[in-house]
C-alpha positions in Angstrom: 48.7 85.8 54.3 44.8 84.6 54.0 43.2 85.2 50.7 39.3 87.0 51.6 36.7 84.5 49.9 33.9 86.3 48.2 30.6 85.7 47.1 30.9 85.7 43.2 27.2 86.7 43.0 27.2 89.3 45.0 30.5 90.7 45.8 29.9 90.0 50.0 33.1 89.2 51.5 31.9 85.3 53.3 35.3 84.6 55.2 38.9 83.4 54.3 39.3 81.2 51.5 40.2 77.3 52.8 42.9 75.3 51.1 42.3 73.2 48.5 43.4 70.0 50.6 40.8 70.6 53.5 38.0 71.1 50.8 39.2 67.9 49.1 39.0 66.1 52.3 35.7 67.8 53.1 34.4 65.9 49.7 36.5 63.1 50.0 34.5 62.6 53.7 31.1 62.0 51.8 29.3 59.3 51.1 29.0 57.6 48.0 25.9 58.8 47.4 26.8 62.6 47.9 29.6 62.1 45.5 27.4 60.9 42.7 24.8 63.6 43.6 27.8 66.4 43.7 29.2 64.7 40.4 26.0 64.8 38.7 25.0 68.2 39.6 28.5 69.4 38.3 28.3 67.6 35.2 24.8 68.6 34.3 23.8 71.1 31.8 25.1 72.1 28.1 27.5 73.1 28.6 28.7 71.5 31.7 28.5 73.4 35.1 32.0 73.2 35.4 33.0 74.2 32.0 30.8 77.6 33.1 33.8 78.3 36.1 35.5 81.7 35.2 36.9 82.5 39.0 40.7 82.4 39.4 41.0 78.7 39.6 39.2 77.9 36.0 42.5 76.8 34.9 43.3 74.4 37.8 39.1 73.3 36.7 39.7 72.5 33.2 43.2 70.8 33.4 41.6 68.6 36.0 39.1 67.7 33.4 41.1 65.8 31.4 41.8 63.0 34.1 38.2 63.5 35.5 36.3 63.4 32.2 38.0 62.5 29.4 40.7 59.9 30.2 38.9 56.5 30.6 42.2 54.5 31.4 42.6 55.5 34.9 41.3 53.2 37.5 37.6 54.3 39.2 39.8 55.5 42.7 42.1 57.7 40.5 39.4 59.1 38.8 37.7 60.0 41.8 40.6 61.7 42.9 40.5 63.9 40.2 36.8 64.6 40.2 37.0 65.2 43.9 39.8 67.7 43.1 38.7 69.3 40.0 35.1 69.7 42.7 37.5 71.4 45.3 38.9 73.9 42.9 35.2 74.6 41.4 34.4 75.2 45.1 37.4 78.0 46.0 35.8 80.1 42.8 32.4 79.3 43.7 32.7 79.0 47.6 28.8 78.8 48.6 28.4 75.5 46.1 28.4 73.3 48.3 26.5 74.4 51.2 23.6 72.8 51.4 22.9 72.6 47.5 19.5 72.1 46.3 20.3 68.6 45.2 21.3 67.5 48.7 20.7 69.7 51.3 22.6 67.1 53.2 26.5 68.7 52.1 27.4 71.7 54.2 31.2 71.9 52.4 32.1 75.9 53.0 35.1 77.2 50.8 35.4 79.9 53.2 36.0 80.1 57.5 
């Protein structure tokens, strides 16, 4: 059964949530540049946006943190992996993040249909 995606903001139903795997693929689409811009958006602030994520999927967020952020041992295309997933999860709680964000109005990644 479809789970409703909602505007965390607001409450305003947007759509049915997307998978994790077609948002992932949504990000992993970009260009390198809109990674870094999406990865440095996310990191910013103190704390970190994504530290900030208290939607269903904050757990899924924070374990994905540890290869993402912390682990330093992991080749770059691993880590991406994880940063790209750890993004996707961030997006299904906050499903409006990605479309067309202030720091690139370039991404139009829904978390919703």
């Amino acid at each position: 059964m479809p789970t409703a995606s909602y505007n965390p903001d607001t409450g305003e139903l947007l759509g049915t949530q997307r998978s994790l795997l077609s948002i992932y693929q949504d990000l992993n689409a970009l260009t390198a540049a809109q990674k870094n811009a999406v990865w440095t958006d996310f990191t910013s602030g103190t704390p970190p946006k994504w530290s900030l994520d208290d939607g269903p999927l904050a757990g899924v967020v924070m374990a994905l943190s540890v290869p993402a952020v912390d682990l330093s041992g992991l080749s770059s295309a691993d880590q991406l992996k994880a940063r790209l997933k750890m993004v996707a999860a961030y997006c299904v709680d906050r499903p409006l993040y990605l479309v067309n964000p202030s720091f690139d109005g370039s991404i139009s990644i829904a978390a919703y249909v």
